[in-house]
C-alpha positions in Angstrom: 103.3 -17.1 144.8 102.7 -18.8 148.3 106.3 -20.6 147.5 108.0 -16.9 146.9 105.7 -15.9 150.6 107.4 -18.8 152.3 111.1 -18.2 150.7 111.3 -14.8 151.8 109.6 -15.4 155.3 106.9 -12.7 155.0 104.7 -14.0 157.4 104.7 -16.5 160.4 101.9 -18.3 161.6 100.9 -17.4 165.1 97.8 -17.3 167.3 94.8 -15.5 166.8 95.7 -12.2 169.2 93.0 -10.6 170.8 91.1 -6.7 169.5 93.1 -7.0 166.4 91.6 -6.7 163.1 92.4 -9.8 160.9 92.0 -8.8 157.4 90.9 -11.6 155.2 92.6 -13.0 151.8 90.9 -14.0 148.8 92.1 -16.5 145.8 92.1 -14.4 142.4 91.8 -16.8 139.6 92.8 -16.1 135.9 93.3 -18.2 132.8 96.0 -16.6 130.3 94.9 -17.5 127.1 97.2 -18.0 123.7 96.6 -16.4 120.3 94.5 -19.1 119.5 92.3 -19.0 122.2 93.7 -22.1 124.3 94.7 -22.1 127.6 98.3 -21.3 128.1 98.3 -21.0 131.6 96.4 -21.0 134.8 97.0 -18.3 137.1 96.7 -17.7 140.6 97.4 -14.4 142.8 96.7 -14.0 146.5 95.3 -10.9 148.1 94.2 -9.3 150.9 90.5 -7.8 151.2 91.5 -4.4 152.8 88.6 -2.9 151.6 87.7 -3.4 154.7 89.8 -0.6 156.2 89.3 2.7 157.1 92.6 5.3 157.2 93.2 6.7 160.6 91.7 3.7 162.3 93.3 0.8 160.6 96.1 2.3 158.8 97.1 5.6 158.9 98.7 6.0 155.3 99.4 4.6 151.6 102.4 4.6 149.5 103.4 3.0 146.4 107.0 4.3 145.5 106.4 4.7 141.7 108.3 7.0 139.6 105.9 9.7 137.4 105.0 10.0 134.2 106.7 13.1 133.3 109.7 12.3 135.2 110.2 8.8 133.2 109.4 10.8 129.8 112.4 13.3 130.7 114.6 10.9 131.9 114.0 9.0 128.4 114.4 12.4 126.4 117.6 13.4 128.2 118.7 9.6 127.4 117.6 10.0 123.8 119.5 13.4 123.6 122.8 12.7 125.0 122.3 8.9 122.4 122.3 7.3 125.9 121.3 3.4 126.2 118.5 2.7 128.6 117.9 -0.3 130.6 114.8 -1.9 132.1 114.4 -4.5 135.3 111.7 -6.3 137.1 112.3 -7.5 140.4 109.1 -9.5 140.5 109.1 -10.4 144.5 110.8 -6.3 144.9 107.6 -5.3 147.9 108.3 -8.4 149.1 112.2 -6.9 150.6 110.5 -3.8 152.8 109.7 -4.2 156.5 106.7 -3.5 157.9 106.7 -0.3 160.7 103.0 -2.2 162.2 102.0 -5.5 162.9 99.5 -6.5 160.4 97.6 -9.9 160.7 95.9 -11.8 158.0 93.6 -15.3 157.6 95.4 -18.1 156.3 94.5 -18.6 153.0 91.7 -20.9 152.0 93.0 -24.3 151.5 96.3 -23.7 153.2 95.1 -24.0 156.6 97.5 -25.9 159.1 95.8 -28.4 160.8 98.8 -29.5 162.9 98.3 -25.5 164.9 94.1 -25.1 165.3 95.2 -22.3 167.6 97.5 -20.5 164.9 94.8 -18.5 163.3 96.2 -15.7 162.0 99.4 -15.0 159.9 101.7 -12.2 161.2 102.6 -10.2 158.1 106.6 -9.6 158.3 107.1 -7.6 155.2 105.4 -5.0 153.1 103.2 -6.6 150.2 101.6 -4.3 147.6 98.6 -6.8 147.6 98.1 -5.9 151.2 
Protein backbone atom coordinates (compact mmCIF):
# COMPACT_ATOMS: atom_id res chain seq x y z
CA UNK A 1 0.00 0.00 0.00
CA UNK A 2 2.59 2.61 1.10
CA UNK A 3 4.58 1.49 -2.31
CA UNK A 4 1.21 2.31 -4.43
CA UNK A 5 1.13 5.96 -1.89
CA UNK A 6 4.70 6.65 -3.09
CA UNK A 7 4.16 5.52 -6.93
CA UNK A 8 1.35 7.81 -7.48
CA UNK A 9 2.78 10.72 -5.35
CA UNK A 10 -0.25 11.23 -3.11
CA UNK A 11 1.41 12.91 -0.51
CA UNK A 12 4.80 14.84 0.19
CA UNK A 13 6.43 15.24 3.21
CA UNK A 14 6.60 18.80 4.50
CA UNK A 15 6.82 20.70 7.79
CA UNK A 16 4.43 20.67 10.46
CA UNK A 17 2.33 24.11 9.39
CA UNK A 18 0.99 25.98 12.07
CA UNK A 19 -3.36 26.00 13.27
CA UNK A 20 -3.87 23.10 10.99
CA UNK A 21 -5.49 20.04 12.16
CA UNK A 22 -3.12 16.97 11.46
CA UNK A 23 -5.28 13.98 11.45
CA UNK A 24 -3.60 10.92 12.64
CA UNK A 25 -3.12 7.38 10.78
CA UNK A 26 -3.46 4.08 12.21
CA UNK A 27 -2.02 0.47 11.03
CA UNK A 28 -5.05 -2.01 10.43
CA UNK A 29 -3.84 -5.43 10.69
CA UNK A 30 -5.49 -8.66 9.25
CA UNK A 31 -4.51 -12.25 8.70
CA UNK A 32 -6.41 -13.89 5.60
CA UNK A 33 -6.86 -17.25 6.46
CA UNK A 34 -7.16 -20.41 3.90
CA UNK A 35 -9.84 -23.09 3.95
CA UNK A 36 -7.92 -24.89 6.26
CA UNK A 37 -7.48 -22.44 8.76
CA UNK A 38 -3.65 -21.54 7.91
CA UNK A 39 -2.43 -18.30 7.25
CA UNK A 40 -2.41 -17.38 3.68
CA UNK A 41 -1.58 -14.05 4.02
CA UNK A 42 -0.79 -11.09 6.18
CA UNK A 43 -2.43 -7.98 5.51
CA UNK A 44 -1.86 -4.50 6.11
CA UNK A 45 -4.08 -1.27 5.29
CA UNK A 46 -3.43 2.26 6.28
CA UNK A 47 -5.98 4.74 7.47
CA UNK A 48 -6.63 7.87 8.58
CA UNK A 49 -8.52 8.48 12.10
CA UNK A 50 -10.98 11.18 10.83
CA UNK A 51 -13.24 10.43 13.46
CA UNK A 52 -11.87 13.06 14.71
CA UNK A 53 -13.72 15.58 12.37
CA UNK A 54 -16.50 17.53 12.61
CA UNK A 55 -18.39 18.64 9.05
CA UNK A 56 -18.45 22.39 8.64
CA UNK A 57 -15.43 22.87 10.66
CA UNK A 58 -12.97 20.41 9.24
CA UNK A 59 -14.58 19.42 6.10
CA UNK A 60 -17.44 20.64 4.75
CA UNK A 61 -18.82 17.47 2.70
CA UNK A 62 -18.57 13.63 1.83
CA UNK A 63 -18.88 11.77 -1.35
CA UNK A 64 -18.20 8.34 -2.49
CA UNK A 65 -19.18 8.14 -6.25
CA UNK A 66 -20.86 4.70 -6.16
CA UNK A 67 -23.46 3.70 -8.49
CA UNK A 68 -27.00 2.41 -6.72
CA UNK A 69 -28.47 -0.55 -6.21
CA UNK A 70 -31.44 -0.23 -8.36
CA UNK A 71 -29.60 1.38 -11.02
CA UNK A 72 -26.99 -1.64 -11.33
CA UNK A 73 -30.07 -4.15 -11.10
CA UNK A 74 -31.68 -2.30 -14.23
CA UNK A 75 -28.65 -1.93 -16.05
CA UNK A 76 -28.14 -5.86 -15.59
CA UNK A 77 -31.94 -6.58 -16.54
CA UNK A 78 -31.77 -4.33 -19.70
CA UNK A 79 -28.32 -6.29 -20.41
CA UNK A 80 -30.08 -9.60 -19.70
CA UNK A 81 -33.03 -8.56 -22.00
CA UNK A 82 -31.38 -7.27 -25.08
CA UNK A 83 -28.82 -11.05 -24.39
CA UNK A 84 -26.11 -8.30 -23.80
CA UNK A 85 -22.59 -9.42 -22.32
CA UNK A 86 -21.49 -7.60 -19.23
CA UNK A 87 -18.16 -6.78 -17.97
CA UNK A 88 -16.60 -6.05 -14.55
CA UNK A 89 -13.24 -3.94 -13.53
CA UNK A 90 -11.38 -3.10 -10.52
CA UNK A 91 -9.08 -0.40 -10.52
CA UNK A 92 -7.71 -1.13 -7.15
CA UNK A 93 -5.51 2.38 -6.65
CA UNK A 94 -8.94 4.18 -8.80
CA UNK A 95 -9.36 7.15 -5.44
CA UNK A 96 -5.96 7.27 -5.62
CA UNK A 97 -6.26 9.44 -9.51
CA UNK A 98 -8.67 12.49 -7.99
CA UNK A 99 -7.23 15.70 -6.78
CA UNK A 100 -7.82 17.16 -3.75
CA UNK A 101 -9.87 20.82 -3.85
CA UNK A 102 -8.15 21.35 0.24
CA UNK A 103 -5.05 20.88 1.74
CA UNK A 104 -5.35 18.02 4.05
CA UNK A 105 -2.40 17.02 6.38
CA UNK A 106 -1.68 13.79 7.97
CA UNK A 107 1.00 12.07 10.68
CA UNK A 108 3.54 10.00 9.08
CA UNK A 109 2.77 6.63 9.70
CA UNK A 110 4.10 4.82 12.60
CA UNK A 111 7.32 3.19 11.77
CA UNK A 112 7.78 5.23 8.62
CA UNK A 113 8.99 8.20 10.16
CA UNK A 114 11.97 10.04 8.26
CA UNK A 115 14.67 10.70 10.44
CA UNK A 116 16.86 12.41 7.81
CA UNK A 117 13.73 15.66 8.02
CA UNK A 118 12.83 15.95 12.15
CA UNK A 119 11.15 19.13 10.96
CA UNK A 120 8.92 17.35 8.21
CA UNK A 121 6.11 16.41 10.48
CA UNK A 122 3.26 16.15 8.62
CA UNK A 123 2.41 14.66 5.10
CA UNK A 124 0.57 16.96 2.62
CA UNK A 125 -2.15 14.81 1.16
CA UNK A 126 -2.09 15.36 -2.77
CA UNK A 127 -4.90 13.18 -3.87
CA UNK A 128 -8.21 12.02 -2.77
CA UNK A 129 -8.04 8.66 -0.63
CA UNK A 130 -11.30 6.95 0.33
CA UNK A 131 -9.46 5.89 3.64
CA UNK A 132 -9.11 9.52 4.35
Amino acid sequence: ELYEFERLEVWELVPRPDKVMVITLKWICKVKLNELGGILKNKARLVSRGNCQEEGIDFEESFAPVARLEAIRIFLAYAAQKNMVVYQMDVKTAFLNDNLLEEVYVSQPDGFVDADNPNHGSLRVETSCTRM
